[in-house]
C-alpha positions in Angstrom: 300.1 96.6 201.8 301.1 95.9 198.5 300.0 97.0 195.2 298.0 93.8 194.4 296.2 93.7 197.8 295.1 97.4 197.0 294.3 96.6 193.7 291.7 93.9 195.0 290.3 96.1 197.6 289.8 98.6 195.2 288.0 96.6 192.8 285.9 94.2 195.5 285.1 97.8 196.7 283.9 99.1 192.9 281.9 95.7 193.0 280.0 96.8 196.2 279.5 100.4 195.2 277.6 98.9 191.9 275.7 96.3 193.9 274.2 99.7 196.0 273.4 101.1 193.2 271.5 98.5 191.5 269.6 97.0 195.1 269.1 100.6 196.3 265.5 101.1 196.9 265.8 104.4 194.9 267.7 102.9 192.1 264.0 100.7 191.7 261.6 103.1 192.2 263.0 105.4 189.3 262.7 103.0 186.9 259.5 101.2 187.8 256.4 101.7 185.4 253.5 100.6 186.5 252.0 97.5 183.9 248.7 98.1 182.9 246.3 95.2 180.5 243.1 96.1 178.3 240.3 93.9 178.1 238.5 94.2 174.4 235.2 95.6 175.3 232.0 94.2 175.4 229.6 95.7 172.9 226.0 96.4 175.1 225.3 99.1 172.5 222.6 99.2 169.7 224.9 98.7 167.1 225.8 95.3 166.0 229.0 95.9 165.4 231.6 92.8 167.1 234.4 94.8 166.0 233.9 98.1 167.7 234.8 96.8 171.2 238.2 95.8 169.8 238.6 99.1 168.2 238.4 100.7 171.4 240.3 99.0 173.4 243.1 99.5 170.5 242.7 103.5 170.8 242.6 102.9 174.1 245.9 101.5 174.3 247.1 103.4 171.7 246.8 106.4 174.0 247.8 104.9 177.1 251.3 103.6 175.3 252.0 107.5 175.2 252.4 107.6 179.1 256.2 106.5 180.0 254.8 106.0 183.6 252.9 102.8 181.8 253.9 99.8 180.6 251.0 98.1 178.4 250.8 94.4 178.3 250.8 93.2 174.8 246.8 92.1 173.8 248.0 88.6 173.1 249.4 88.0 176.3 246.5 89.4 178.3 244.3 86.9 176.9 246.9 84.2 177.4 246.7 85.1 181.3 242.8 85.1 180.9 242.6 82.0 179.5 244.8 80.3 182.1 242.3 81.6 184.7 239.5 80.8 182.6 238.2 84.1 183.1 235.1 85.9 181.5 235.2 89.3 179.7 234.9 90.9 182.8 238.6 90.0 183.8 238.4 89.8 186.8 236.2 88.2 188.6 235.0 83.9 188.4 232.1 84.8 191.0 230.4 87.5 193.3 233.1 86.9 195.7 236.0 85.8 193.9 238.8 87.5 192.6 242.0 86.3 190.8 245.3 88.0 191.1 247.4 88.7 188.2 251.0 88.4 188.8 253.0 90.7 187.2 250.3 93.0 186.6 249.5 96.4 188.0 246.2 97.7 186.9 243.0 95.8 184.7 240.7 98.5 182.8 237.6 96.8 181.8 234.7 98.4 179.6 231.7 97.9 177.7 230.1 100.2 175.1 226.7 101.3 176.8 225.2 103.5 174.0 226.0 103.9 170.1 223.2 105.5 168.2 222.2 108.9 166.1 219.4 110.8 167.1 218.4 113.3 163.6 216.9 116.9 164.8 215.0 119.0 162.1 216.8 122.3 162.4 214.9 124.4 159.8 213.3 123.6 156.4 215.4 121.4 154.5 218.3 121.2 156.6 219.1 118.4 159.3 221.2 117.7 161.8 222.2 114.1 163.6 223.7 113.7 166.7 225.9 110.5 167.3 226.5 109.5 170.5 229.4 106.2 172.1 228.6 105.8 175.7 231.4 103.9 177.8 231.3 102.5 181.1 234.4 101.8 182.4 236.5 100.3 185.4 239.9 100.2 186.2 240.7 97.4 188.6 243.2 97.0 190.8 245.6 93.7 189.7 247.1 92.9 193.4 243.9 93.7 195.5 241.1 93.7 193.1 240.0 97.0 194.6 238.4 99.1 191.8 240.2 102.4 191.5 237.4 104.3 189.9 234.3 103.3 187.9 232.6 105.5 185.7 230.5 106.6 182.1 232.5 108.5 179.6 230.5 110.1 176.4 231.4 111.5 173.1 228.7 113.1 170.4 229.5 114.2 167.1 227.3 116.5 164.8 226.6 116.4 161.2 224.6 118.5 159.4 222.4 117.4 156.0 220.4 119.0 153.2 217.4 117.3 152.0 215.1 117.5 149.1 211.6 118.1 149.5 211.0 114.4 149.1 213.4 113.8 151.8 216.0 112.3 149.7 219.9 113.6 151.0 221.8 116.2 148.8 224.6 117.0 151.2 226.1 115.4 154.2 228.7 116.4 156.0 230.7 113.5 157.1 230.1 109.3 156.7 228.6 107.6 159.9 230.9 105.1 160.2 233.8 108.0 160.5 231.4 110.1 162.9 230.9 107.0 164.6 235.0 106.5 165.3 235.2 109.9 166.1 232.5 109.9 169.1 234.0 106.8 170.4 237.7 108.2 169.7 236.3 111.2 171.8 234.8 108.9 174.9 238.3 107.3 174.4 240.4 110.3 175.4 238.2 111.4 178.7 238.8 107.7 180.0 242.6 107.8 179.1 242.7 111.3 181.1 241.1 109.9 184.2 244.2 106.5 183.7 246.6 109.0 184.0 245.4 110.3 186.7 246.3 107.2 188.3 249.6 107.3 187.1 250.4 110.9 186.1 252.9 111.1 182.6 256.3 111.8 184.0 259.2 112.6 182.2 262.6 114.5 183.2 264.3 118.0 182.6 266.9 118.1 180.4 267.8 121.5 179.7 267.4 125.0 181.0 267.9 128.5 180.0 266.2 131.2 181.8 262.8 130.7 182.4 262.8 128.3 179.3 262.6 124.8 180.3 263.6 121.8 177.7 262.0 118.5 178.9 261.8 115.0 177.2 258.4 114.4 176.6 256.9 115.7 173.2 254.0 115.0 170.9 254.0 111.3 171.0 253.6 111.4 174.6 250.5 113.7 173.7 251.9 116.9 174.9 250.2 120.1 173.5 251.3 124.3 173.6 249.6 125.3 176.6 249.7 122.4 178.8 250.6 123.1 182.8 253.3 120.6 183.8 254.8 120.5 187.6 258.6 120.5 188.3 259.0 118.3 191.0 262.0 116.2 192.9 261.7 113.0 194.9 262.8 112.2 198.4 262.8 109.4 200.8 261.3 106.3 199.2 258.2 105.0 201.1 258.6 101.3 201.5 255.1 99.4 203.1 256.7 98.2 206.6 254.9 94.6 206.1 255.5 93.6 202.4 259.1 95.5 202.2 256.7 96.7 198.6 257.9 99.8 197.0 255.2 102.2 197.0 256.5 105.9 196.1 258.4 108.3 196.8 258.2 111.7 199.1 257.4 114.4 196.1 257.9 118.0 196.2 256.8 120.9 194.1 259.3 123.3 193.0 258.0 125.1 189.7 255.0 125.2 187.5 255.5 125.8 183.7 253.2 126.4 180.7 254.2 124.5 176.9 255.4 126.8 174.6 256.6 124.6 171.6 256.3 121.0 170.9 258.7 118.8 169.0 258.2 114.9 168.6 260.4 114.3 171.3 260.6 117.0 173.3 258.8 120.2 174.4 259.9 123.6 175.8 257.9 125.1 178.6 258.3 128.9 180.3 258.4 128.6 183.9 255.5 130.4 185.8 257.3 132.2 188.7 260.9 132.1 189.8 263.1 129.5 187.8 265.9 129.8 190.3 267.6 126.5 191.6 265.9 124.9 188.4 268.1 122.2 186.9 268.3 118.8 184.2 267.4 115.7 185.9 264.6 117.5 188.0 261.2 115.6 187.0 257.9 116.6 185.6 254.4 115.6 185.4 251.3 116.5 184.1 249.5 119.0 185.9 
């Protein structure tokens, strides 16, 4: 054979090997993130406030954007695909029975704000002390099926105390409602993002190891914290749905628990709980 009829096997054969790579079913799933739209929510609450279902659903995101597993769909665009479908607030539904897919869109969170108010408690004497309470009730919807995934009220109350005169006129307070008002809603906010991400864990990858210390690439702007369980985990055989040909995970197995030690913006070191043998960069973590 001569040298140019090797050279063109060689390369047609560099040609296949890449095609494999990028059509492998394995090759997809590691890259896939699931995409994921917010709906502004509706304000049910005392407070006549039309901006404070916008301002949720931007913390919400906000939060959510810090789980690589998630790909959030821009607010502008959401609304674009609602609009096309002439779809209510509810996002999901034109009727009892009806439900409109979303193409190209994994998973619809929907919400309205339940309960916003302050309730004032007379601790002793002078002093005071007002509860303020967001109530959310959420959904997170299915985009293929329009199965809900989980539906469910999250709460957050803040405190702040007051001294008052005799006459009942404030001297003190600690804190400005509208800021204790963000901060019940911002604490609502974070028990809805955690149950999301149960849905979709936060995964990220090994990158480093020494001893029992384990270097991985998620950090504080993923919203890891020192004392944070994370599972070390590698994937097997992809499970493909035998009808659609659909991609829908992978075979998972555990292989090490660690706790967070330090945090850095992009990274975090954990200390493996147990044996770190056969520990290596490129295993995978998540959450715990």
């Amino acid at each position: 054979m001569s040298k140019r009829h090797i050279s063109a096997v060689l390369i047609g054969f560099f040609l296949f090997s890449c095609l494999i790579g990028v059509f492998s079913p394995s090759t997809v799933w590691a890259g896939e993130k699931k995409r994921i739209g917010v709906v502004d929510f509706e304000n049910a609450s005392q407070v006549s406030d039309r901006a404070m279902g916008r301002g949720i659903c931007d913390s919400l995101v906000n939060e959510l954007v810090k789980n690589k597993s998630y790909l959030v769909i821009e607010r502008e665009q959401l609304a674009q695909m609602m609009r096309e479908k002439r779809l209510g607030i509810d996002g999901f539904s034109t009727g009892p029975s009806q439900y409109v897919k979303f193409e190209g869109l994994d998973y619809l969170v929907v919400g309205k704000i339940v309960e916003a108010g302050a309730q004032q408690v007379n601790l002793f004497g002078l002093a005071t002390q007002t509860q303020v309470k967001v109530v959310l009730s959420v959904r997170m919807i299915d985009a293929n099926s329009g199965n809900i995934l989980w539906a469910e009220q999250a709460d957050g109350t803040v405190s702040m105390g007051s001294l008052n005169t005799d006459n009942g006129r404030t001297i003190f307070a600690q804190g400005q409602s509208n800021s204790v008002f963000s901060e019940a809603a911002r604490k609502a906010v974070a028990k809805v993002v955690d149950k999301i991400n149960q849905v979709n864990p936060l995964e990220g990858f090994v990158v480093q190891t020494s001893g029992k210390k384990i270097y991985i690439d998620l950090g504080r702007e993923q919203g890891v914290q020192p004392g944070q369980s994370y599972v070390i985990f590698r994937e097997g055989k992809v499970i493909i749905h035998p009808v659609t040909g659909r991609i829908l995970g992978a075979e998972k197995y555990d292989i090490a628990t660690i706790k967070i030690v330090s945090v850095e913006n992009d990274m975090a070191i954990g200390e493996v709980q147990g044996s770190a043998f056969g520990l290596q960069a490129g295993d995978k973590v998540r959450k715990n």
